[in-house]
VEXMI-397483 format. One record per residue: residue in three letters; chain; x, y, z negated of N, C-alpha, C in turn. Coordinates in Angstrom, 3 decimals. Atoms other than C-alpha are relative to their C-alpha. Layout:
residues N
atom aa->Ala ch->A n.c1->X n.c2->Y n.c3->Z ca.c1->X ca.c2->Y ca.c3->Z c.c1->X c.c2->Y c.c3->Z
...
***
This chain:
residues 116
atom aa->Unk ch->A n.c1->-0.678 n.c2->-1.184 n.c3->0.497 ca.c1->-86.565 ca.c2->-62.913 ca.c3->-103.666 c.c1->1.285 c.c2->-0.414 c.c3->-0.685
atom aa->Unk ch->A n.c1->-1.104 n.c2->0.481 n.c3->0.478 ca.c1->-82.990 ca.c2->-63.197 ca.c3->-104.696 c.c1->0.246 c.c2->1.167 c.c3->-0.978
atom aa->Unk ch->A n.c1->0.282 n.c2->-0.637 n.c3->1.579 ca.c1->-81.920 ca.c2->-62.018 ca.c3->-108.280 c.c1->1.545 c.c2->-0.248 c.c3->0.230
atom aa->Unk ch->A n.c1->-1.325 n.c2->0.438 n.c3->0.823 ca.c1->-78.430 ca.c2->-62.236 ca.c3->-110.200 c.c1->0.993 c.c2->1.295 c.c3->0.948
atom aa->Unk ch->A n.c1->-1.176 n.c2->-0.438 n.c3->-0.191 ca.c1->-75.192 ca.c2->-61.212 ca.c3->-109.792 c.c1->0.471 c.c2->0.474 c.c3->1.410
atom aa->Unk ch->A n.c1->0.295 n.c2->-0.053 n.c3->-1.379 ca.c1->-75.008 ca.c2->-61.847 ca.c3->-105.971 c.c1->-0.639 c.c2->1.568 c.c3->0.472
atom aa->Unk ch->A n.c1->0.396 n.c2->-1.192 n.c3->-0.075 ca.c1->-77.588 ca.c2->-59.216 ca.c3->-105.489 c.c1->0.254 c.c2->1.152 c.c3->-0.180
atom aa->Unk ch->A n.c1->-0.468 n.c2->-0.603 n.c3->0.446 ca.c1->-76.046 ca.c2->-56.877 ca.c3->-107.706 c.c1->1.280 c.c2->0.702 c.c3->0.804
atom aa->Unk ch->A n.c1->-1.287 n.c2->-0.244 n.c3->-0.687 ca.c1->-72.914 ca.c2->-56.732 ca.c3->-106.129 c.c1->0.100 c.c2->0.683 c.c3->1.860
atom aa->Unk ch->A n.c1->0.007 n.c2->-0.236 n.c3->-0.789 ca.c1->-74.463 ca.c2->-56.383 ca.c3->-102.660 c.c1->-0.246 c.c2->1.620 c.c3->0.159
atom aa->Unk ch->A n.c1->0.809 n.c2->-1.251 n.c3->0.355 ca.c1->-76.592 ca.c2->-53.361 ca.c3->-103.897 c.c1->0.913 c.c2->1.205 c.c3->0.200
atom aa->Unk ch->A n.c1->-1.345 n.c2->-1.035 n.c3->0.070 ca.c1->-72.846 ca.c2->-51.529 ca.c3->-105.133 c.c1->0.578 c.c2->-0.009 c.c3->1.606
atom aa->Unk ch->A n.c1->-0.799 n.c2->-0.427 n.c3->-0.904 ca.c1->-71.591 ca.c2->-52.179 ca.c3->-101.986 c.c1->-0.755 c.c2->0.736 c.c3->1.026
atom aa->Unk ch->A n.c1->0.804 n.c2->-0.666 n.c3->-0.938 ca.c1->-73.926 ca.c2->-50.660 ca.c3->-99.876 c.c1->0.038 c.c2->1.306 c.c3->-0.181
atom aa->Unk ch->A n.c1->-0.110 n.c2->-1.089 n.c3->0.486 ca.c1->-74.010 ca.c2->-47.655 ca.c3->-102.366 c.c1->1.155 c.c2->0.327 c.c3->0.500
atom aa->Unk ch->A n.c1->-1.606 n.c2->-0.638 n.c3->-0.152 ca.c1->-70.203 ca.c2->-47.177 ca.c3->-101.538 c.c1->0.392 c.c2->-0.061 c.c3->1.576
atom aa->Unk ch->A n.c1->-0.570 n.c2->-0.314 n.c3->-1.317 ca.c1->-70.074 ca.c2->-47.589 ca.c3->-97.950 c.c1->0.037 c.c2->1.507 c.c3->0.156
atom aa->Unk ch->A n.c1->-0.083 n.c2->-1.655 n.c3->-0.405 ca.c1->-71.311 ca.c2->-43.879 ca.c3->-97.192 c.c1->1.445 c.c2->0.791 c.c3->-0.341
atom aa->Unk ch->A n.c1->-1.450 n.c2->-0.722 n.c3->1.003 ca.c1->-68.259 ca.c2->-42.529 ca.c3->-99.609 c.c1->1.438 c.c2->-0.803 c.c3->0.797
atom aa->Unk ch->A n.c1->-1.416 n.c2->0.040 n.c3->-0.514 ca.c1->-65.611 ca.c2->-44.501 ca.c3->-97.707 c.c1->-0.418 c.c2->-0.024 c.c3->1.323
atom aa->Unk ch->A n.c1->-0.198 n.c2->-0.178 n.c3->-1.843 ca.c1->-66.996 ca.c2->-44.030 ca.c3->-94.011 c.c1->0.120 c.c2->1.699 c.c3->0.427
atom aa->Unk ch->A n.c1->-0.274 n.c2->-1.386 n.c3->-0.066 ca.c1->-66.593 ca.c2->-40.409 ca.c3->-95.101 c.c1->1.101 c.c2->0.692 c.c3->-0.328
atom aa->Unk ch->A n.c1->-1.399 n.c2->-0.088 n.c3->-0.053 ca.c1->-63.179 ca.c2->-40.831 ca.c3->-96.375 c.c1->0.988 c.c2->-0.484 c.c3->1.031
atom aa->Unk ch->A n.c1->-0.117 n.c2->0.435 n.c3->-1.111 ca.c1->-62.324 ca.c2->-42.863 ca.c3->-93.718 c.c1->0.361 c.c2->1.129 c.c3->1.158
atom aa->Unk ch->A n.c1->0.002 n.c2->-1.094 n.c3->-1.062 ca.c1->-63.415 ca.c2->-40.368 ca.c3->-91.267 c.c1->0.482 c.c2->1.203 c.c3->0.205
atom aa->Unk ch->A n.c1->-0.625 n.c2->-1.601 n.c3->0.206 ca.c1->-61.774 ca.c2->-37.279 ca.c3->-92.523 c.c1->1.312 c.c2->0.246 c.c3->0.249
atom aa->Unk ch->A n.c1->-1.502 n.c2->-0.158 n.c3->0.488 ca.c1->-58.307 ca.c2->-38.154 ca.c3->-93.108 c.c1->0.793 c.c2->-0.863 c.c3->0.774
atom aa->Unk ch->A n.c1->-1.191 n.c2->1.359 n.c3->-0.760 ca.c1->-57.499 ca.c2->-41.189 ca.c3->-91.341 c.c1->0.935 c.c2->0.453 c.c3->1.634
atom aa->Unk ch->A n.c1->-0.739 n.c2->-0.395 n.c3->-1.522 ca.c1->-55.027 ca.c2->-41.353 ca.c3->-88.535 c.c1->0.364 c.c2->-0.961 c.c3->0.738
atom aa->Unk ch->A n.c1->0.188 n.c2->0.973 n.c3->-1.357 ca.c1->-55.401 ca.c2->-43.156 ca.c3->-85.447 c.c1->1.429 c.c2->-0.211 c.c3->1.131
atom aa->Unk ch->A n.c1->-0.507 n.c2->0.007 n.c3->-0.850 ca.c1->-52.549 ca.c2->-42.245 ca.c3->-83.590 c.c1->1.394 c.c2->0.319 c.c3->-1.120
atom aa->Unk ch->A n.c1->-1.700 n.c2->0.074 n.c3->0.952 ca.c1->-48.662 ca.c2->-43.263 ca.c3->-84.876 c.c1->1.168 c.c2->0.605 c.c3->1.132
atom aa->Unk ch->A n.c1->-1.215 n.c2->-0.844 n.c3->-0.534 ca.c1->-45.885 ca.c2->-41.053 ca.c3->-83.596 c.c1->1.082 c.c2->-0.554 c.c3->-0.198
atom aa->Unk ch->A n.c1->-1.068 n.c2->1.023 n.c3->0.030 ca.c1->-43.447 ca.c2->-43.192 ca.c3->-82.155 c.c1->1.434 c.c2->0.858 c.c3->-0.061
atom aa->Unk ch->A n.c1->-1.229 n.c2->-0.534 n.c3->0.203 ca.c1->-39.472 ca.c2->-42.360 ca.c3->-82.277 c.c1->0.468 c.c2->1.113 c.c3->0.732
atom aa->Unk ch->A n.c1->-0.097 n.c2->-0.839 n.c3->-1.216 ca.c1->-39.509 ca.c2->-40.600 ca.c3->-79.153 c.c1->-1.008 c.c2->1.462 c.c3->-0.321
atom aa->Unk ch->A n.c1->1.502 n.c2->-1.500 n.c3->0.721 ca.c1->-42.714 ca.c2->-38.361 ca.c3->-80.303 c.c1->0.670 c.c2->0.760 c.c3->-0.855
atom aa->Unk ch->A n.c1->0.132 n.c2->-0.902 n.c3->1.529 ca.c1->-41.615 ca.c2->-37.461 ca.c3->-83.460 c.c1->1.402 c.c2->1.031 c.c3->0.469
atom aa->Unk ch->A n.c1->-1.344 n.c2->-1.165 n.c3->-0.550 ca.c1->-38.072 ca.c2->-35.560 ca.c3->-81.281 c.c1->-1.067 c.c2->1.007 c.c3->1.010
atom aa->Unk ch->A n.c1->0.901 n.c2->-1.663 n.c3->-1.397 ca.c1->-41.103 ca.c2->-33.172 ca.c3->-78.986 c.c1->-0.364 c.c2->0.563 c.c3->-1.269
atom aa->Unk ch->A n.c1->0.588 n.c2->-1.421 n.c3->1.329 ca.c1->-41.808 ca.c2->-29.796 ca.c3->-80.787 c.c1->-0.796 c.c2->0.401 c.c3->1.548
atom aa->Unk ch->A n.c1->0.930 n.c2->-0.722 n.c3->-1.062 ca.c1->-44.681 ca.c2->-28.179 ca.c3->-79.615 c.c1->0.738 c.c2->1.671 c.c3->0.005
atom aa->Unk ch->A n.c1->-0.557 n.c2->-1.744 n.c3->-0.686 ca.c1->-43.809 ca.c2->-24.260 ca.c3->-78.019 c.c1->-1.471 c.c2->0.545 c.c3->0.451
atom aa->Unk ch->A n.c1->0.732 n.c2->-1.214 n.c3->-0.824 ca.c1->-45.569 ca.c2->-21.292 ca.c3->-76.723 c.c1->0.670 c.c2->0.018 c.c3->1.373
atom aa->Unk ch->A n.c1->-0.817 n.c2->-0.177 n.c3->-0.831 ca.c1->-45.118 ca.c2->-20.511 ca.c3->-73.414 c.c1->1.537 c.c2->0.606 c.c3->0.340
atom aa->Unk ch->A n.c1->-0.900 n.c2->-0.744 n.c3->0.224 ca.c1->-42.717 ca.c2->-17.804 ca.c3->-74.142 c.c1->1.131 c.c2->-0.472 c.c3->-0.172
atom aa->Unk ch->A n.c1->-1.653 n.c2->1.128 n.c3->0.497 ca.c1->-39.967 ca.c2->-20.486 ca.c3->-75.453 c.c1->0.164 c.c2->-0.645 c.c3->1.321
atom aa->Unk ch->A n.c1->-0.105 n.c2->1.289 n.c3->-0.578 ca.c1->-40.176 ca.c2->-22.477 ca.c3->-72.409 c.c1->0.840 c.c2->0.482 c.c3->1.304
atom aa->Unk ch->A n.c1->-0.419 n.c2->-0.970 n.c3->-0.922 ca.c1->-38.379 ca.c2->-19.689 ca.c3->-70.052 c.c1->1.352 c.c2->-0.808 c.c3->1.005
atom aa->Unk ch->A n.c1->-1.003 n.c2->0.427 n.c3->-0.319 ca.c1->-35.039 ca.c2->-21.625 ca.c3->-69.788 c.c1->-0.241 c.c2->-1.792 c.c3->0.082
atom aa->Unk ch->A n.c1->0.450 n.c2->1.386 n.c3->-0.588 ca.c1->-37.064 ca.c2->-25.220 ca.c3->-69.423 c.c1->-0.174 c.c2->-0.550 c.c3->1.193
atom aa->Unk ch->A n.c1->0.927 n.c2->0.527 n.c3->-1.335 ca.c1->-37.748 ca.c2->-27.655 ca.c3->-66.788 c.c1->-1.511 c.c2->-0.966 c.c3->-0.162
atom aa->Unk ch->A n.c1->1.290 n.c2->0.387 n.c3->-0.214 ca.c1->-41.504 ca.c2->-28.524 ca.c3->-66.077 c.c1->0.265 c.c2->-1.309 c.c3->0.369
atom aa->Unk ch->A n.c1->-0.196 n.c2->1.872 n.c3->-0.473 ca.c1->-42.082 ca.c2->-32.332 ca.c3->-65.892 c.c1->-1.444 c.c2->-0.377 c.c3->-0.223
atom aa->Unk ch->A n.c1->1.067 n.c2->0.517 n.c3->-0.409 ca.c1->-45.589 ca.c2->-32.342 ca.c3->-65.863 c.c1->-1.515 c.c2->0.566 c.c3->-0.915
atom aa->Unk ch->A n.c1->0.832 n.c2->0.012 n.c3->1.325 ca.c1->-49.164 ca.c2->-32.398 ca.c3->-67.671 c.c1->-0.411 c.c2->-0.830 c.c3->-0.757
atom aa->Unk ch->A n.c1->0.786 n.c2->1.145 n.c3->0.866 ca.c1->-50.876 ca.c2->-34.607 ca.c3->-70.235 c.c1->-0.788 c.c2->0.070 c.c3->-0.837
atom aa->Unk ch->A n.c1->1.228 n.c2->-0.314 n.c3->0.523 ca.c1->-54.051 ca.c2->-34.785 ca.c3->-71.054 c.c1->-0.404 c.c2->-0.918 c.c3->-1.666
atom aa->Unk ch->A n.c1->-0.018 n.c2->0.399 n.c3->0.929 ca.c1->-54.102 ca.c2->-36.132 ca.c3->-74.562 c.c1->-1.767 c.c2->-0.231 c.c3->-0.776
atom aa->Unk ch->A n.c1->1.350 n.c2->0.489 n.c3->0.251 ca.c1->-57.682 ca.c2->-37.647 ca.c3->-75.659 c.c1->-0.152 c.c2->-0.783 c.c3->-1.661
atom aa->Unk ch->A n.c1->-0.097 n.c2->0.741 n.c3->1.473 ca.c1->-58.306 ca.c2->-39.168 ca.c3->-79.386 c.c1->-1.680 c.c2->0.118 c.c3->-0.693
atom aa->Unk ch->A n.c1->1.269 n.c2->0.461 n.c3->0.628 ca.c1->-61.417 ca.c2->-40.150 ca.c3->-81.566 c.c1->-0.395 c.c2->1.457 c.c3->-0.665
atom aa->Unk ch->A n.c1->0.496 n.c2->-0.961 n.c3->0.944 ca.c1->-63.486 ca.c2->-37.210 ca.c3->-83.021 c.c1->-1.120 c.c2->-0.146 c.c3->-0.940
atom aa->Unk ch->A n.c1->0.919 n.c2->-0.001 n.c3->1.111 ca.c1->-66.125 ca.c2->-38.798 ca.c3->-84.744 c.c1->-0.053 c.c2->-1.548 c.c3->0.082
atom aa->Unk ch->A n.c1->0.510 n.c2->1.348 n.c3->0.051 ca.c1->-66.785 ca.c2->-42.263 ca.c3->-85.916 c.c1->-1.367 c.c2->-0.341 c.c3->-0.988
atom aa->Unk ch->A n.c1->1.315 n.c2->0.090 n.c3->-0.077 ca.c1->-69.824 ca.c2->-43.360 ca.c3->-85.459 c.c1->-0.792 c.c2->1.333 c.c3->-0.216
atom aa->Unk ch->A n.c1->0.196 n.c2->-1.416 n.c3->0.196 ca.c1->-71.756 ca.c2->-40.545 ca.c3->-86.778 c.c1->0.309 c.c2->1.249 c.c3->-0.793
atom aa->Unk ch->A n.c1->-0.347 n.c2->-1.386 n.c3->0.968 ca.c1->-69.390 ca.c2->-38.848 ca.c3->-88.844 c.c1->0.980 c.c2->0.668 c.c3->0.577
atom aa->Unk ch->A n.c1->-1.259 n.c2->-0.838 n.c3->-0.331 ca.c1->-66.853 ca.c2->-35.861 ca.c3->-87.515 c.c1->0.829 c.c2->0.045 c.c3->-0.477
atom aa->Unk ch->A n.c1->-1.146 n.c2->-0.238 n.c3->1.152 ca.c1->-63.745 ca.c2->-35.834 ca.c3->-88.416 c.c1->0.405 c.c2->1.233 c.c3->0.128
atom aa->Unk ch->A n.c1->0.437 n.c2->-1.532 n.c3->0.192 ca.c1->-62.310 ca.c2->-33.089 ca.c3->-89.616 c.c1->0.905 c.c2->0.996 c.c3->1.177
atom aa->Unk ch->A n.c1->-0.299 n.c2->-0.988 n.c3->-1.502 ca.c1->-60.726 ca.c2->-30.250 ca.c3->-87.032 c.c1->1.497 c.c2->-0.395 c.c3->0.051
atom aa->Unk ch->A n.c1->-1.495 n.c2->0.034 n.c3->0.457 ca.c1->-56.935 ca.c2->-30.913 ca.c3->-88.809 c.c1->0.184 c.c2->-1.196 c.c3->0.506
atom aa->Unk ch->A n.c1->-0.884 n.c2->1.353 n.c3->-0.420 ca.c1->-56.776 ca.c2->-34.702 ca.c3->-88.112 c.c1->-0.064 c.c2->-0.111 c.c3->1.030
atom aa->Unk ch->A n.c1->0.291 n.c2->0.303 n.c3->-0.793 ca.c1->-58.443 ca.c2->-34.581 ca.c3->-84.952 c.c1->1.638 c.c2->0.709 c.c3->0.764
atom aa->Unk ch->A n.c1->-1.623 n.c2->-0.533 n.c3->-0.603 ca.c1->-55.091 ca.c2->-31.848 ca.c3->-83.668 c.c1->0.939 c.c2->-0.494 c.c3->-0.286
atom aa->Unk ch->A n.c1->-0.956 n.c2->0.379 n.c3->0.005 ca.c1->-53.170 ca.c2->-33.346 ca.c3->-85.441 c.c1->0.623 c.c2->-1.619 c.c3->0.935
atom aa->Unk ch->A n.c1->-0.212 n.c2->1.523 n.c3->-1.022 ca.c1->-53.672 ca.c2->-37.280 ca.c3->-83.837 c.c1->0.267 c.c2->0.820 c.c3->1.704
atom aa->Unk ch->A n.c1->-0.415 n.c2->-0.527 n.c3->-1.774 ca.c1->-53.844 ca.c2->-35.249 ca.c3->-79.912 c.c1->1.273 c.c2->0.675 c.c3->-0.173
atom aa->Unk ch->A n.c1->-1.279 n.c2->-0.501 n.c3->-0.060 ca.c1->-50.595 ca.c2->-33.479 ca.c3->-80.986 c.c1->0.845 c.c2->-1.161 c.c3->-0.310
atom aa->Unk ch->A n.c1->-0.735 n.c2->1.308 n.c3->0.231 ca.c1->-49.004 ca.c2->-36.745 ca.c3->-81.773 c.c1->0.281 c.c2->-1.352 c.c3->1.434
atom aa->Unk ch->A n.c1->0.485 n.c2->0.974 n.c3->-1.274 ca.c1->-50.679 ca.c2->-38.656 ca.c3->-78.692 c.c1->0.748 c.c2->0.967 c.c3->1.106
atom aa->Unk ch->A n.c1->-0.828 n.c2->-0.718 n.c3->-0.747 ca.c1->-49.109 ca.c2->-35.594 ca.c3->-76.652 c.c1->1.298 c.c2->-0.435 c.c3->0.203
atom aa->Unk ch->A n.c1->-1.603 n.c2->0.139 n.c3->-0.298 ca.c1->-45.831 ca.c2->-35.711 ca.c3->-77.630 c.c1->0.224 c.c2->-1.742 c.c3->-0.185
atom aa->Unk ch->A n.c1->-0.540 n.c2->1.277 n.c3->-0.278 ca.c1->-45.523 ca.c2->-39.763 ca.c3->-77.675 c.c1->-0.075 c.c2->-0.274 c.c3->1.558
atom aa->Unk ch->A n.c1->0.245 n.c2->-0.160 n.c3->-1.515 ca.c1->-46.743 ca.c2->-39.028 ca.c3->-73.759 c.c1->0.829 c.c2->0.826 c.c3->0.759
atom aa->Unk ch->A n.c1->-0.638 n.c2->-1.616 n.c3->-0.510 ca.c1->-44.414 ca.c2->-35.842 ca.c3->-73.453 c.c1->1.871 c.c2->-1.446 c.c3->-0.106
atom aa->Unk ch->A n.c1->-1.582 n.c2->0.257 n.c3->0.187 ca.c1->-41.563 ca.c2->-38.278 ca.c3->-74.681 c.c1->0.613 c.c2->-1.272 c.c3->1.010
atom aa->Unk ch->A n.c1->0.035 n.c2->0.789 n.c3->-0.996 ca.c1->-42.341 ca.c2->-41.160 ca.c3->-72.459 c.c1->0.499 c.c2->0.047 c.c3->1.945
atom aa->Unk ch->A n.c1->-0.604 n.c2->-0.637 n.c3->-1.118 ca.c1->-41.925 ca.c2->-38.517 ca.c3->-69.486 c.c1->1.253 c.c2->0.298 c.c3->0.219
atom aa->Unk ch->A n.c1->-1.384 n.c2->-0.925 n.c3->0.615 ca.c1->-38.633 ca.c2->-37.119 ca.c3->-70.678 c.c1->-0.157 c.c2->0.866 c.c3->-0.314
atom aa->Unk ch->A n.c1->0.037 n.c2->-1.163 n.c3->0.674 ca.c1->-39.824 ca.c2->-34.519 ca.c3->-72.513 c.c1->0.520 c.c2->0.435 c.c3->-0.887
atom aa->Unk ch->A n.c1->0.231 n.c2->-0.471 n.c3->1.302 ca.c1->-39.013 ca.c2->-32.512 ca.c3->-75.681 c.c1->-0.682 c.c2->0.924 c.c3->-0.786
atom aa->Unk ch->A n.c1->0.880 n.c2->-1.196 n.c3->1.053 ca.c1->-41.163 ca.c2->-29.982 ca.c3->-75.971 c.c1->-1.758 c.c2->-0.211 c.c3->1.206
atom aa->Unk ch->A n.c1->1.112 n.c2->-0.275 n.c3->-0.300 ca.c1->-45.044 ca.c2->-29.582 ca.c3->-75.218 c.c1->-0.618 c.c2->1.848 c.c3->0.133
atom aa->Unk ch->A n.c1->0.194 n.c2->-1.704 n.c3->0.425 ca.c1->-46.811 ca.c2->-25.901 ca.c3->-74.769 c.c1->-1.714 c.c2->-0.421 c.c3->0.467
atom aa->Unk ch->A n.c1->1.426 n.c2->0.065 n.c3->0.424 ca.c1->-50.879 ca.c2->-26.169 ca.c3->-75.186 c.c1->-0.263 c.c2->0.725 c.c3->1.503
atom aa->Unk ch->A n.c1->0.311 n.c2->-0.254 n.c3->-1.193 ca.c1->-52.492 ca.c2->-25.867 ca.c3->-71.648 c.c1->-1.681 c.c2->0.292 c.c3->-0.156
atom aa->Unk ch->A n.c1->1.406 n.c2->-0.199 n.c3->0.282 ca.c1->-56.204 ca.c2->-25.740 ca.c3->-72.997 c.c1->-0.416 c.c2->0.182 c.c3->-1.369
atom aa->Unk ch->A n.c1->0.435 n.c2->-0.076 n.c3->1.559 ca.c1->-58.021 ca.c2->-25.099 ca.c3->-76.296 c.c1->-0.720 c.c2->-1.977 c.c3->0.004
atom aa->Unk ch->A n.c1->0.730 n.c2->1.211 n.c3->0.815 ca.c1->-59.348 ca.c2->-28.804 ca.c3->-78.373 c.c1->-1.154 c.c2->0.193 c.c3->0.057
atom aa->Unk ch->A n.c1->1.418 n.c2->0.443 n.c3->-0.271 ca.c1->-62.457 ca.c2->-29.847 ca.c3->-77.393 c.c1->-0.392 c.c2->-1.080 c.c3->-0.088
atom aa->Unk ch->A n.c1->0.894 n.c2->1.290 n.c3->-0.002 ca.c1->-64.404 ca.c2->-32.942 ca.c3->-78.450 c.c1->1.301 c.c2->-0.987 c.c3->-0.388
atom aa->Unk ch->A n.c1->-1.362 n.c2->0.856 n.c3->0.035 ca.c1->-60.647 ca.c2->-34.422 ca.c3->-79.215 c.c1->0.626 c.c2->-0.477 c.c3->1.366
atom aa->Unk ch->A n.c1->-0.757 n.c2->0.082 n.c3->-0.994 ca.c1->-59.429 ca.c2->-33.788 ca.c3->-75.883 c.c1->0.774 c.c2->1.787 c.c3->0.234
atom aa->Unk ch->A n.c1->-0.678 n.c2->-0.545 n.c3->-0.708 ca.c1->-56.586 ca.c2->-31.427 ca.c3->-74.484 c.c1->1.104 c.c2->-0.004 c.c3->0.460
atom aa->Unk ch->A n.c1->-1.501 n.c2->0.353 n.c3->-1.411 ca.c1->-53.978 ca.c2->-30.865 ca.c3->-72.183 c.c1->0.754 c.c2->0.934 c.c3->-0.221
atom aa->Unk ch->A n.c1->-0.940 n.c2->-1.095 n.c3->0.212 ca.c1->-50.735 ca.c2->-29.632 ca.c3->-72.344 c.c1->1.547 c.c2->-0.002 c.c3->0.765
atom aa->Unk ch->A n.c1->-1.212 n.c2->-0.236 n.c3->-1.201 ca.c1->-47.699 ca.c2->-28.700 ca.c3->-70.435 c.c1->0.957 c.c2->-0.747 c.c3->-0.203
atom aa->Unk ch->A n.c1->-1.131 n.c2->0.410 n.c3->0.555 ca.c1->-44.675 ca.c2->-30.867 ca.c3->-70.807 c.c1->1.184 c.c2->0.725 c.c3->0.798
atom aa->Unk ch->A n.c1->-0.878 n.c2->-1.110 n.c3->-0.212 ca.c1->-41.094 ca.c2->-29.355 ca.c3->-70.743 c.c1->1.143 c.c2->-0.746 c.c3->-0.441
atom aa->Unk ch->A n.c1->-1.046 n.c2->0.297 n.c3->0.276 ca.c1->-37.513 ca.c2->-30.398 ca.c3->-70.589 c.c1->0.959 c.c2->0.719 c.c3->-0.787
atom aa->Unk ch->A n.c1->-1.405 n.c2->-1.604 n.c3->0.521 ca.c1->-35.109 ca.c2->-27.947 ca.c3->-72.863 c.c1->1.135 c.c2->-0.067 c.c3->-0.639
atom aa->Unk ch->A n.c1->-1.185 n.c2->0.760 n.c3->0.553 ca.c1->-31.863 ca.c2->-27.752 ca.c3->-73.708 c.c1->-0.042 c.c2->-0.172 c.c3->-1.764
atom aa->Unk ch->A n.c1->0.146 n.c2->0.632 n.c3->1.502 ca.c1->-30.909 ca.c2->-29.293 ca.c3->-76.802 c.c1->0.511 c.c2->1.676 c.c3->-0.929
atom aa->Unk ch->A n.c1->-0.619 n.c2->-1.079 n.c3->0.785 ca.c1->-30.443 ca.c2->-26.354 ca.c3->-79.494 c.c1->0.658 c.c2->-0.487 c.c3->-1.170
***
């Protein structure tokens, strides 16, 4: 049986995993919005009238690790990020939402438009 300090210390950390695989999981962000990303705005269809179509992209990202969900905000927000770094790679600047978020996957229209 092991005693002391050692022990002690293992004990706290065990207590504290749960509390940061739940901070972890809520907030963190997986996906970095490169230079090109961060110039696509997402649109409605309605804006996209005077665009040219350049394609779709199915944008996919983590929704739960291990067994915790993250929460609904980071998960859109990382696939809206993973979009437009994919929208910008095409020549895009704008995105317009082709499906509802599911499981941390959806797809969305990409779109050429003039510069305003």
């Amino acid at each position: 049986m092991q005693t002391g300090k050692g022990s002690a210390m293992r004990n706290r950390m065990l207590l504290l995993l749960p509390a940061v695989a739940v901070a972890v999981a809520g907030g963190c962000t997986f996906t970095k919005l490169t230079e090109g990303g961060a110039n696509v705005r997402p649109a409605t269809a309605a804006e996209v009238g005077s665009c040219t179509g350049l394609g779709r992209v199915t944008a996919t990202v983590v929704d739960e690790v291990g067994f915790i969900q993250r929460t609904e905000g980071a998960v859109r927000d990382n696939v809206y990020d993973t979009a437009k770094n994919s929208a910008a790679s095409m020549g895009g600047n704008t995105i317009v939402p082709a499906s509802e978020l599911r499981d941390g996957k959806q797809t969305f229209e990409v779109y050429r438009c003039p510069q305003r």
